[in-house]
Each structure stands twice: as structure tokens, then as C-alpha cells.
C-alpha positions in Angstrom: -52.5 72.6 134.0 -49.6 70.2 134.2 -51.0 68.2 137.0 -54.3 67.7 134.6 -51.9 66.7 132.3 -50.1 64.3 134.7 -53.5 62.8 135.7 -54.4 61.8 131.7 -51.3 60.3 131.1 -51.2 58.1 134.5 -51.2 54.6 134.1 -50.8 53.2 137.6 -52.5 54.9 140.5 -52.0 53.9 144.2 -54.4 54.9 147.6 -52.1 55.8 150.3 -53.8 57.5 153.7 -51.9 60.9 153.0 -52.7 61.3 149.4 -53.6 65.1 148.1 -56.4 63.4 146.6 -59.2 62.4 148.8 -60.4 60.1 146.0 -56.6 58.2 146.6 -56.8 57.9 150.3 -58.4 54.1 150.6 -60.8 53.7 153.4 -60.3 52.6 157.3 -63.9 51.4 158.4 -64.9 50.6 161.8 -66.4 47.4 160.4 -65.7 43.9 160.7 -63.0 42.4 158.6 -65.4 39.9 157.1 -68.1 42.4 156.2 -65.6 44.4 154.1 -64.3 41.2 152.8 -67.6 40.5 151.4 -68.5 43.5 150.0 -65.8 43.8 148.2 -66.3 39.6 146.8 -69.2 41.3 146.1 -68.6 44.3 144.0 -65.4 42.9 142.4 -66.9 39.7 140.8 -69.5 41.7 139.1 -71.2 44.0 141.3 -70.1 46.3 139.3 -70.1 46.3 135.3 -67.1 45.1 133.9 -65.6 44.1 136.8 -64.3 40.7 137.7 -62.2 38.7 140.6 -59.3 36.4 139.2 -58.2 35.3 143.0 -59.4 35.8 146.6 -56.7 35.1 149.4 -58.4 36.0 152.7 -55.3 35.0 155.1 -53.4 37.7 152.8 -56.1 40.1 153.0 -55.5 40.4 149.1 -57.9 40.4 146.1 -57.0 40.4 142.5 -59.1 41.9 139.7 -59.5 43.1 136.7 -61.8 45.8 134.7 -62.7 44.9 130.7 -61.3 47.6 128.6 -63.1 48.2 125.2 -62.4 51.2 122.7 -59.9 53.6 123.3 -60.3 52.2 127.2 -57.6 49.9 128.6 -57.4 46.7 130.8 -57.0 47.7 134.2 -55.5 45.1 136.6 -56.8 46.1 140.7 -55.0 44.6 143.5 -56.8 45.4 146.7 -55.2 44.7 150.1 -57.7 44.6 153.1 -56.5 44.1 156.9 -56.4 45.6 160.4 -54.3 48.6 160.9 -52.2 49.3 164.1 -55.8 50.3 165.4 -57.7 46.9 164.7 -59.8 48.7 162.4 -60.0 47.7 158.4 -58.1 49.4 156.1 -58.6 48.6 152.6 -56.1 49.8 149.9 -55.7 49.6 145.9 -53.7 49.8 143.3 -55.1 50.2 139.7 -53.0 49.4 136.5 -53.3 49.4 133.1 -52.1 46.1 131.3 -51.0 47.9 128.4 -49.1 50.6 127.4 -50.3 54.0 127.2 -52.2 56.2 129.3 -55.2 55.2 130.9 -56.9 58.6 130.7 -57.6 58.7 134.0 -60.0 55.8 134.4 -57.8 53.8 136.8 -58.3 56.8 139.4 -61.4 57.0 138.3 -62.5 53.6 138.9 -60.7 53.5 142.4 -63.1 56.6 143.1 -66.0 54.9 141.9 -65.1 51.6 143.7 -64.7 53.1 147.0 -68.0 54.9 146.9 -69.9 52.1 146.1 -67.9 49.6 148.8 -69.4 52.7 151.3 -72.5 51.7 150.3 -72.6 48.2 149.9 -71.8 48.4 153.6 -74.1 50.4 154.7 -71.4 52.2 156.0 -72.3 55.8 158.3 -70.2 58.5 158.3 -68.4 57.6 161.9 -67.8 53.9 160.4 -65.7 55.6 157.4 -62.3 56.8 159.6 -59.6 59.3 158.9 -56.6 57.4 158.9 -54.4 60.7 159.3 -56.5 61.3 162.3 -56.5 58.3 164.5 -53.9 58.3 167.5 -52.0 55.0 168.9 -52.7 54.9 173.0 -49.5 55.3 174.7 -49.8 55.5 177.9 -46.9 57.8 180.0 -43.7 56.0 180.4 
């Protein structure tokens, strides 16, 4: 009960690899940089309702943006990092924040959840392009 509690009153919600929630874990794709790079131009600046880009740095591998709030539903700010991980494979992450105080209900992890599905799909992506970041291994070879 208390972490469903926890959840509504959350106002800032982060995607990390290890997160308990699978919906918080951001997405390493076997996919070109610049493919996910569009798709997510693509979704942020209004693929998706409400949605909108307010600035694009592809050397940073960062994206700005922001969701409309309305009645009883906050602002939320996004900052989404894309760029190769120690594996050369593209990991995006995001943040979601409310620009106001109060709780957001839930919607920024609920928008992060919704956002990441529908990246998957804008990029066609199959189930072996869409990597477990926990699970991949650096090669070492023996010393």
C-alpha cells in the first residue's frame, strides 16, 4: 500500500537499467544511433498528443520536451539522453518532471511507459533489437 502511495505522490521519475520497475528501465536497442534519434524527433514534437520538442542537441545525445498539462494534470518537463553504451549499442534514458508543485499522480511514469512503447514501435524494433542492459557482458579477454 505505501509504495502505491509513493507512486501517486511522485513528481519526478528517472529510468535507470536496474530499476524494480520494468517500465523505469529505459531501453538499449541494437539500432543505429540516428534511427533512434529520429524516432524519438519524431514522437517528441508531436507524434504523440500533447507532446512537444523545445531543443534537439544531437552531439549531446540530449532532447528536451515537454507534455501539456490540463485539469487536475500537470506540466511535465522530459529530458531524454540517447548515446552508445560501453557496448556501442544505444541506450536511451529519461527523466520526467512536473513543473509545478504537487504530485503528478503518476502520469510522469506513466508517460515514460507509454513513450518507450511507442519508440519500440516507431522503430520497428524486434524483440532481439530491444537489449537487457543488466544482461550484456564487456569482452575482457584473460590477462
Amino acid at each position: 500500500m505505501k509504495a502505491i502511495l509513493d507512486g501517486l505522490k511522485e513528481n519526478r521519475v528517472v529510468t535507470y537499467p536496474q530499476s524494480p520497475d520494468p517500465r523505469l528501465r529505459g531501453r538499449t536497442y541494437a539500432i543505429p544511433f540516428e534511427t533512434v534519434w529520429q524516432g524519438l524527433l519524431g514522437l517528441g514534437g508531436g507524434g504523440l498528443k500533447g507532446w512537444g520538442i523545445e531543443s534537439a542537441d544531437d552531439q549531446h545525445g540530449l532532447i528536451r520536451a515537454a507534455v501539456k498539462g490540463g485539469f487536475l494534470r500537470p506540466e511535465i518537463a522530459i529530458r531524454i539522453d540517447v548515446g552508445l553504451d560501453e557496448n556501442a549499442q544505444t541506450r536511451v534514458d529519461l527523466i520526467a518532471a512536473t513543473r509545478t508543485e504537487g504530485a503528478a499522480l503518476g502520469r510522469s511514469r506513466r508517460l515514460i511507459a507509454s513513450f518507450t512503447r511507442h519508440l519500440d514501435q516507431k522503430l520497428g524494433a524486434e524483440s532481439h533489437q530491444i537489449l537487457d542492459p543488466t544482461r550484456l557482458a564487456i569482452y575482457e579477454p584473460d590477462a
